[in-house]
N, C-alpha and C positions, 0 to 999 in steps of 0.2 A: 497728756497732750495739752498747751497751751490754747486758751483760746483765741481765736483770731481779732485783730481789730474793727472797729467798726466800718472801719475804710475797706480793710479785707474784706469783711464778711459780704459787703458792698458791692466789692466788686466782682465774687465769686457768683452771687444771685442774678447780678447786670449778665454776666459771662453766661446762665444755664439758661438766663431769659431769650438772651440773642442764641445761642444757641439750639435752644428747642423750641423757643416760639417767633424768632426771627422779628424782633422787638426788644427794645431797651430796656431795663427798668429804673424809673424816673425818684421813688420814692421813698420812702425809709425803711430800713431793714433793723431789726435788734434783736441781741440772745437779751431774754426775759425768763432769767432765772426760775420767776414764781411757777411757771409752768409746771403742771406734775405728769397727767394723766395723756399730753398730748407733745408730739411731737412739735406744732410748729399753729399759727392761728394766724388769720390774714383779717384787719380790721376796717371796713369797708370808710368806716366819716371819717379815719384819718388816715386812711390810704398807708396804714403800715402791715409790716409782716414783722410778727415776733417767731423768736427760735429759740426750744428748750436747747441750752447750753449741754445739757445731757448727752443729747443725742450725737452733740459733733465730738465729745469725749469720751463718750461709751458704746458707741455703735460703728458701723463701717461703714466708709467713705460713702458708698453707694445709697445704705439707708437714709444718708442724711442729703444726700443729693435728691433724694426721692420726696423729701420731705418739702424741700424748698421747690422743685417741681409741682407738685399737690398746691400748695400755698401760692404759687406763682400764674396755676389754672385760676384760682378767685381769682387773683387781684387782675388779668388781663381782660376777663369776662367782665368783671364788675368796669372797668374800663373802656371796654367796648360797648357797656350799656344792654350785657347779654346776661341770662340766667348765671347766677356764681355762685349760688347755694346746691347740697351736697344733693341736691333730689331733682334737680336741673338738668333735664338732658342734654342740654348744650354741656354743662359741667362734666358729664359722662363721657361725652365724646370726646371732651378734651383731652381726659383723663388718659384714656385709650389712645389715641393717637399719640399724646407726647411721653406713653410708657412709663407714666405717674402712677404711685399707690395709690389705693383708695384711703386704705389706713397704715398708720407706721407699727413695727413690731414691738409688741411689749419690751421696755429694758430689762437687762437679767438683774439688776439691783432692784427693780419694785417687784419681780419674778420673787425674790429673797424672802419677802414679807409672807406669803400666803405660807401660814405654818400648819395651818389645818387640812386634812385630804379627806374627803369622804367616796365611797363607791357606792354605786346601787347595784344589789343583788341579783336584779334581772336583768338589766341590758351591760353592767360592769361599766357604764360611765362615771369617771373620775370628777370629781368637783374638788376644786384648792380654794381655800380660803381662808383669809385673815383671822376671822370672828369665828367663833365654836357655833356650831349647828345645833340647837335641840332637836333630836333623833325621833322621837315623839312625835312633834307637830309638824316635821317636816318631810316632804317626800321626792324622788328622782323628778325633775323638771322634766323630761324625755319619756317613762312611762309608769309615773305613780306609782315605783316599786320602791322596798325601801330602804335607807341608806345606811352604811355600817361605818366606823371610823376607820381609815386606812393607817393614819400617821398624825 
């Protein structure tokens, strides 16, 4: 899938802003590649919103609408001069009311990386990871039992 222009991209965020928050938006929007770990980042001193390019090529329509939703609660808050950080009850409500994620879903591409699986033997909680575990020093996070290599 092609990515969009930045006129599109433009005017798809103007469109979900008037749409769910019954307000314009005035200020800059960009896919910023550098992003790994997050869907989407709203920078309050220059009043922009960047968008992992990821998410609108790898996910579906809806997740990444959700994304630009989420990012769209800062910047209106931070605009109205109300809480827009993620511990902000004002932040919360918004969130809720305009049927925004809290958080976006891991992609299945960085899903790929975690080659490592361990289990713990007493509660059978799975842990995936990158990096290898020393089995030794290390114990289930959930009830201090102890971990076995899965895969």
């Amino acid at each position: 899938m092609k990515l969009l222009s930045e006129k599109e991209l433009f005017q798809l965020v103007n469109k979900i802003s008037i749409e769910y928050f019954g307000k314009a938006f005035i200020d800059e929007v960009i896919f910023n590649s550098r992003l790994r770990t997050t869907g989407g980042r709203y920078l309050p001193s220059k009043r922009l919103i960047e968008l992992n390019p990821k998410y609108y090529v790898e996910a579906d329509e809806d997740e990444f609408v959700g994304i630009i939703k989420h990012e769209l609660c800062h910047y209106h808050l931070h605009i109205d001069g109300k809480g827009y950080k993620h511990g902000d009850p004002e932040f919360k409500a918004l969130l809720r009311l305009t049927g925004s994620p809290r958080h976006c879903k891991p992609l299945s591409s960085n899903m790929d990386k975690q080659k490592h699986q361990y289990k713990c033997i007493n509660c059978n909680y799975v842990y995936k990871r990158q990096r290898r575990v020393d089995l030794k020093r290390y114990r289930c996070g959930k009830c201090r039992g102890k971990l076995v290599k899965v895969s």
